[in-house]
N, C-alpha and C positions, 0 to 999 in steps of 0.2 A: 504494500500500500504506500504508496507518495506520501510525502511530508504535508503535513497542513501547516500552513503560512499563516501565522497568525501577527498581526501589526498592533503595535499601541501607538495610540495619538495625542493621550493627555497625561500626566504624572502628577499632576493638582489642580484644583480649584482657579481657574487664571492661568494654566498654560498655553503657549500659543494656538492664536484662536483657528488659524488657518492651517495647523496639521491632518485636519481630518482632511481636508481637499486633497494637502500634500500628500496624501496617504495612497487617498484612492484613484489619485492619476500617479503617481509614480512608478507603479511597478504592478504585478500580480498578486492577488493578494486572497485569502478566505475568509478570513473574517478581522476585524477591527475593535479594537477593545481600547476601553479608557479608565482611568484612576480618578476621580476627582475626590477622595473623602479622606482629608488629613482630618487628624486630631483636632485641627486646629476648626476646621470648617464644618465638623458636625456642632460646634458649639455656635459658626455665624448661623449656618443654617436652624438650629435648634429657636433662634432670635426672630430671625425671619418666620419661623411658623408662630411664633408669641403674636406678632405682629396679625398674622394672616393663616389660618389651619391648612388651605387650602397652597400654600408656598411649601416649603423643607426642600426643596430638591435644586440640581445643578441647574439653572434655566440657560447657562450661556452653552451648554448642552442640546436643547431646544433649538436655540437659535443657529449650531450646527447643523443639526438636522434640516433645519428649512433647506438651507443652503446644499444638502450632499445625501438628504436620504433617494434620490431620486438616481441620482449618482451611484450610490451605494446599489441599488437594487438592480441597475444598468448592469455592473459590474459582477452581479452574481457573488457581493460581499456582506456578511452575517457580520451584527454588530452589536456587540455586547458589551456593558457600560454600569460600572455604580452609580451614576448622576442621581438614583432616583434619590439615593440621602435619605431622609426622613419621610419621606412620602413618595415610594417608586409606585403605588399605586393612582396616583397624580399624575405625575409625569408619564404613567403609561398613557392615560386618558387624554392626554395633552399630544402627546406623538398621533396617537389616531387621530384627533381634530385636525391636527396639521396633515395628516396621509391625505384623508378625506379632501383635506382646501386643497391640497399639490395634487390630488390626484393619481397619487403613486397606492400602488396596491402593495401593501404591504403585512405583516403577519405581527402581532407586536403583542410578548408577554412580559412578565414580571416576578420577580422573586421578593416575598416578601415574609415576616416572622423574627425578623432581629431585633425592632422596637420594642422594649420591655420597659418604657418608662411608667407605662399607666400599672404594671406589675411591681415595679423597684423595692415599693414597700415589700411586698408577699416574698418580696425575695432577696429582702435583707440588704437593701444596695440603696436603702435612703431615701431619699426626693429630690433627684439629680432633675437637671433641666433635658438633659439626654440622656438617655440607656439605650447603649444598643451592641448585639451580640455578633461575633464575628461569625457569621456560617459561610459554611462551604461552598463547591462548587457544584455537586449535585441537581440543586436545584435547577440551576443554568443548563446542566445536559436536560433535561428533563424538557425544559422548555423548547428548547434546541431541539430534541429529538420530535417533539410534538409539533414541528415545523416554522417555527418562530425567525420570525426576519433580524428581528429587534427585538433585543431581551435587557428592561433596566431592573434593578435590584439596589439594595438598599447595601447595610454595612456588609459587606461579605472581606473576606481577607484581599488583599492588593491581588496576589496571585489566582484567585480564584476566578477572575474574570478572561486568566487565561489556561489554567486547568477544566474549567466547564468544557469548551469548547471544543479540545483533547478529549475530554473522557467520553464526551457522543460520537465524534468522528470516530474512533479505534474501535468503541467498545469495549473502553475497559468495564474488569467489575469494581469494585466498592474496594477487595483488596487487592487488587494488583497495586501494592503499596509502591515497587519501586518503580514504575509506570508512570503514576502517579507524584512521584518525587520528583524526575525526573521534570514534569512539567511545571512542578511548585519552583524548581529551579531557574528554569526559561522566566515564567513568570515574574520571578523575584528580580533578575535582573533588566525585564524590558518595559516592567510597571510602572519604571519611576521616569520613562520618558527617554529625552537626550543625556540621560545621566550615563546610558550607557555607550552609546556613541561619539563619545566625547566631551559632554558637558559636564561643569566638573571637577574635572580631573588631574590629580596633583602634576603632572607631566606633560601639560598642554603644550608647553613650548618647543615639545619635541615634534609634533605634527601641526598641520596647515587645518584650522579649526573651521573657520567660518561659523554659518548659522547651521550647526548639527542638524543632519536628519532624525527622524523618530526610528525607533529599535523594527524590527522582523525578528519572531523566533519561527524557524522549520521545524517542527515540533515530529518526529517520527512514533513510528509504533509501541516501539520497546520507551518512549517517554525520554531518549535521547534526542538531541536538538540542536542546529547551529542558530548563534545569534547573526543578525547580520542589517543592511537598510537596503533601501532603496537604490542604484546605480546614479550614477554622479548627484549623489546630495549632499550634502558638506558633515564635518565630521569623520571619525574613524572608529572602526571595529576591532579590537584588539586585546591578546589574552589580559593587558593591561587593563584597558576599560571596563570588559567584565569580569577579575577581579576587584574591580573599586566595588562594582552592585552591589556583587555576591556578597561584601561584607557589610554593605548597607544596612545599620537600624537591626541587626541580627544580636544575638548574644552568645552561648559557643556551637558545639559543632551539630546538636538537636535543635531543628527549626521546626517548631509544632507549629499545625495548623488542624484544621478542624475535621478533615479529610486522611492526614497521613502527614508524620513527622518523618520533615528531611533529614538526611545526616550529610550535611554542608562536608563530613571529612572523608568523604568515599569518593566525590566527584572528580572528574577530571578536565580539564581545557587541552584545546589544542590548537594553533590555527590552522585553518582549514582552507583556504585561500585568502586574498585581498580581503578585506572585512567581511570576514566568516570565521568565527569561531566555534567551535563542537564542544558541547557537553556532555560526557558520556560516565557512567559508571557509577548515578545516582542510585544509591540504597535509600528504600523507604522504610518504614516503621509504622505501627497502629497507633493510631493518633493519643492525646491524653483523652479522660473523662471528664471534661469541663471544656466549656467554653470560655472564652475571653472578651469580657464586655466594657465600653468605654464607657465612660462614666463622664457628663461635664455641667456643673454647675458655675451660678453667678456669684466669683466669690465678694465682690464689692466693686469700687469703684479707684479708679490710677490716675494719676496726674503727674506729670515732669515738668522740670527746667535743666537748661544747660549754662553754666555761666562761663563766659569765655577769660580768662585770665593770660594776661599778654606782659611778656616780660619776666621784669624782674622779679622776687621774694613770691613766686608761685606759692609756695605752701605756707607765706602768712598771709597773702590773699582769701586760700581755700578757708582758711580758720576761723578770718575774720570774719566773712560772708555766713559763714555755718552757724556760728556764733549770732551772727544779728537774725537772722532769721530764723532759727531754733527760737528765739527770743520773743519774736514778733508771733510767733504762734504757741507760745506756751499755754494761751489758756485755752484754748481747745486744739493740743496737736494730733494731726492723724495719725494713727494705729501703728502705722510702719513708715519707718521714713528710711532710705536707703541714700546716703553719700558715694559718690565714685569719684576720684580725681585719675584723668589720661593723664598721663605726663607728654602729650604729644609737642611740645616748644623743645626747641633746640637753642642752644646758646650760639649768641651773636648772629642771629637768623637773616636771610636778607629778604626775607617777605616779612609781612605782620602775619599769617596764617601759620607759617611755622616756627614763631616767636609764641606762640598760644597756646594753652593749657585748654583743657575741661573739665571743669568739674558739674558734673550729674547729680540730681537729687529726683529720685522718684517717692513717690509718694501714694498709700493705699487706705482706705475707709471705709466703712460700711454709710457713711451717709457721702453723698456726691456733693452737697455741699463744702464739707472739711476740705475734700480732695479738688475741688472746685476752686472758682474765682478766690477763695479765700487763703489758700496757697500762693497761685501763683501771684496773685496779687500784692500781695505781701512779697512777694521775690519782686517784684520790678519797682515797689516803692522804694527799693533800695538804692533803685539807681543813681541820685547824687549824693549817698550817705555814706558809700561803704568805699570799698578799694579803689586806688587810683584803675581809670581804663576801664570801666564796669562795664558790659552788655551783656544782653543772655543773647540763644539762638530763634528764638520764637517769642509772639504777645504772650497775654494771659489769657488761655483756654479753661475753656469747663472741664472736668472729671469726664471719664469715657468706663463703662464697665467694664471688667476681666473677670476671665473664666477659669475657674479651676479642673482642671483634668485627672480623673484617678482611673484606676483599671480593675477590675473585679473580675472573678472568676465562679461561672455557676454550671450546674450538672449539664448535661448536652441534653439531659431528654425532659429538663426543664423547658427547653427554647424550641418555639415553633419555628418549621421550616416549610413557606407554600410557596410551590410551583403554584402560579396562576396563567395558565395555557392559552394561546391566543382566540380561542373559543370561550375563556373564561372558566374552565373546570380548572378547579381547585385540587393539587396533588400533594400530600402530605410527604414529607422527605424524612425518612425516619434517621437519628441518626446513628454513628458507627456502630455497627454490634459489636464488633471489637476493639478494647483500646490500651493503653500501658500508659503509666503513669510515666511523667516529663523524669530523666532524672540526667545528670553529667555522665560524659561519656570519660574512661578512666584515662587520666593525663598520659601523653602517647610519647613514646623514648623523645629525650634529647639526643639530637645528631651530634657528633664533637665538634668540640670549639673548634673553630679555627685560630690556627697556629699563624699569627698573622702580622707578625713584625711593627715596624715604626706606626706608628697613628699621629695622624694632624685633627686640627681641630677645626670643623665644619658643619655645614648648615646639616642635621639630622635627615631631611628631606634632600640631601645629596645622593642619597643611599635609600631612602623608601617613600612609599607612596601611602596617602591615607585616604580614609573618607570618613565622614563620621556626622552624626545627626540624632535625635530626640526618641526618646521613647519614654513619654510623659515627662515627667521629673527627673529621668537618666540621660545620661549624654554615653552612646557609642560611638567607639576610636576602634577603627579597624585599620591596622599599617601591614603592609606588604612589601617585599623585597624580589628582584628581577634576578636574582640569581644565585646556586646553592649554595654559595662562597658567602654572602653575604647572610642568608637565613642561617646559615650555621655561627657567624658572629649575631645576629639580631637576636633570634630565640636565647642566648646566653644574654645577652647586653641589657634588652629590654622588659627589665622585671617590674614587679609593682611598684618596688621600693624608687627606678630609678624613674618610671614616669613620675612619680609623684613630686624628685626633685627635678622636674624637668618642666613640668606643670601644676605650682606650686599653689592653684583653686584646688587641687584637687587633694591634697596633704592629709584633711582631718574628715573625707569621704572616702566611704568604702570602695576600694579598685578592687574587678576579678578579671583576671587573663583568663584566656582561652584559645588555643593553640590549635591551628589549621596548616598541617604540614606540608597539606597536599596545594596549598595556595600558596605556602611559601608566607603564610600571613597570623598575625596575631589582633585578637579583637580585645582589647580593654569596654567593661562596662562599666560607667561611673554613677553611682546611687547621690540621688537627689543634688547634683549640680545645677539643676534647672527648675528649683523649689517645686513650684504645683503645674507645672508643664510651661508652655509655651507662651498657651494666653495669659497665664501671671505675669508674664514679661519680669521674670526675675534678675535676667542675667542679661549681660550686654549684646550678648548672640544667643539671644531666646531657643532656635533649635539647634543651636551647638553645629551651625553650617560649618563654622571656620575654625571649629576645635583641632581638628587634623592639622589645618594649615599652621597653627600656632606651635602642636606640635615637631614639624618638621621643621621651621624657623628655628627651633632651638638648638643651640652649639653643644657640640659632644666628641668626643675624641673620637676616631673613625679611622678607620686601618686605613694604608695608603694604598693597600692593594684592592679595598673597594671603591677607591678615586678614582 
């Protein structure tokens, strides 16, 4: 049986709006799949239905569709998509409306059953403003096999929106675990967009980047598969790029999902021609007993200033400023108040921008006033009172809400799973009969050091690549190395102890390594670096985009035989 060609065209919420076109006139293709449901956007969207019952879902989704379901159908291309968010049975009824105006004949189901917020209480998870449960891919064959053109679905896993589509074409069953791995893999790596054709990625300067194309996985029978894009679209495909994916937002070498946990340490890469890389030799596993449900409430209300300090006595500037406006709001100060000073001025500068300092104050409340005009306000009456050279970056704004993010875990056969057929019949998705608790896979030999003479001292990222991003309140660091000379210095070199003097936020939070030998790669997960996720805006790089890179910036002695 031929490969099935499956393409992604979105990786979030606001990716580029014109990859579905670019999709479906590029090249040959089977079906079309898209990501839109960070963490971050089932809390906007959760807002949006407070506003309106009849909203939750991706609408700029929609407004694809106008433009390419006709296209899509032309092409003989099956298209399947989380956009529905909170309300995929919306947004299915929204796509028929629009078939009907265009006149395209079209087949359009939906998978729905992960909303459990009107349950939270029964189920012990609170009175979150979202609850919603990660379910498989299942559903999606289901609909697929019952002839569906267009299939949206609500919170299902990233991957799933490209294992559905595998598991009706093949025929796999329910355990063909390593079948099934295999495509959690493809998936994992072409979910997130241009991330894996070059956007990115720590080694761009070594290729001709342009505006990257969107990912192709050739997904074969045994659930083996090359990654690959479109013929001349900008961008590269390389054992390099899809190692950055594969370590994407992962934790060690067990990737549970609700279908069948991968083992990230069995796979292999190879390339396979000009941006074609194969994936071969994924093992799978019976999934855990629980699902994984996000969780996201309104924790209160946030406010900032940035005050610009230019020159000389920077840190009796920051003091005095801290000092008068701690002052100025002593008698009703909000909740949290967070100071940051950049040191970004340099001495004897010959701009004023890089003679400039920043110092950050954010600020958090349960009433929007505190965090409101009454903050910042009090920050810009300071203006002819306090340091010589005073401005901040912005007026004075009102307070804006944030969200808190947690993740919970509930039994699998708690959570409803419906197929909703493009007929409308209703197919209940039972889930795994089988399943194994999550646990670590046993720490796998160290290679010998390398015996590796004189070392200089160089940027870390001279010698490995990173990638690293959010998972709630954790920030993953996954770094990798190009060759075995250097993994045999890395895996000795790069311990807990030495990240944490290397990345010194990280010192009094818990670090766990986990070792991927067959990547050549080590993934650091770091507990609560990013307070209550993303939307607390705790931290200066909220999803820990540019933690890797900060990493790799840092100096460390480095054999010269890895120069």
């Amino acid at each position: 049986m031929t490969a099935l060609r499956i393409g992604n065209a979105s990786g979030f919420y606001g990716d580029r709006f014109s990859a579905v076109r670019e999709m479906l006139t590029g090249g040959p293709l089977d079906v079309l799949t898209g990501d839109y449901l960070a963490e971050l956007t089932m809390l906007i969207l959760g807002r949006d239905r407070l506003k309106d019952p009849n909203r939750g879902y991706a609408k700029t989704f929609l407004r694809q569709m106008e433009e390419n379901l006709e296209l899509a159908k032309e092409n003989g291309v099956k298209i399947v998509a989380n956009a529905g968010g909170l309300n995929p049975a919306g947004l299915a009824g929204a796509l028929r409306e629009l078939a009907d105006k265009l006149g395209v004949d079209v087949k359009i189901a939906h998978v729905e059953g992960d909303d459990l917020v009107a349950r939270a209480d029964e189920l012990g998870l609170g009175k979150p403003l979202t609850a919603n449960a990660y379910l498989g891919a299942w559903g999606i064959a289901e609909c697929l096999n019952a002839g569906a053109d267009v299939v949206v679905t609500g919170r299902v896993t990233d991957a799933s929106v490209i294992v559905g589509p595998a598991a009706a074409h093949f025929g796999w069953a329910r355990d063909d675990y390593d079948a099934l791995a295999g495509a959690v893999a493809a998936g994992h790596v072409i979910e997130c967009g241009a991330q894996a054709t070059g956007g990115n990625y720590a080694f761009f300067t070594e290729h001709s980047l342009g505006l990257p194309g969107f990912p192709i996985a050739e997904i074969e029978a045994d659930g083996s598969s090359v990654i690959t894009k479109h013929p001349g679209t900008g961008g590269v495909v390389t054992t390099g790029t899809v190692t950055a994916q594969l370590l994407y937002e992962i934790t060690g070498a067990r990737y549970a999902g609700p279908d069948v946990t991968t083992r990230f340490d069995t796979l292999s890469l190879s390339q396979d021609g000009p941006d074609r890389v194969r994936i071969s030799g994924v093992r799978g596993e019976a999934p855990p007993p629980t699902l994984k449900v996000a969780l996201n409430r309104l924790g209160g209300f946030r406010n900032e200033t940035t005050f610009v300090l230019t020159g000389l006595d920077i840190e009796a500037k920051a003091a005095l400023v801290k000092e008068q406006l701690e002052g100025a709001l002593k008698d009703r100060p909000p909740a949290d108040v967070t100071w940051t000073l950049a040191r970004t001025d340099h001495a004897d500068a010959d701009t004023e921008q890089t003679a400039s300092a920043l110092l950050h104050v954010a600020v958090k409340d349960t009433d929007p006033k505190v965090a409101g005009r009454a903050f910042t306000s009090a920050a810009v009456e300071l203006a002819l009172a306090s340091y010589p050279g005073f401005h901040v970056t912005a007026p004075p704004s009102d307070a804006s809400p944030y969200g808190v993010y947690t993740a919970a875990y509930v039994d699998a056969g708690t959570v409803p799973h419906v197929a909703v057929l493009p007929d409308g019949m209703r197919v209940d998705i039972a889930p795994s009969a089988s399943t194994q608790d999550l646990s670590d896979v046993d720490e796998p030999t160290l290679p010998e050091p390398l015996d590796h003479g004189p070392v200089r001292r160089a940027p870390l990222g001279s010698v490995i690549g990173a990638r690293s991003g959010d998972k709630g309140g954790n920030a993953n660091l996954g770094v990798w190395v190009r060759s075995e000379e250097a993994w045999r210095w890395l895996v000795h070199r790069l311990t807990v102890a030495e990240f944490k003097l290397l990345l010194p936020e990280t010192a009094d939070l818990p670090v766990t390594r986990h070792l991927l030998p067959n990547l050549r790669a080590v993934n650091f997960v770091v507990e609560g670096i990013l307070g209550e996720g993303v939307a607390s805006q705790a931290r200066f790089d909220p999803q820990a985009k540019a933690f890797g890179e900060w990493l790799r910036s840092r100096e460390i002695d480095i054999p010269e035989v890895l120069l």
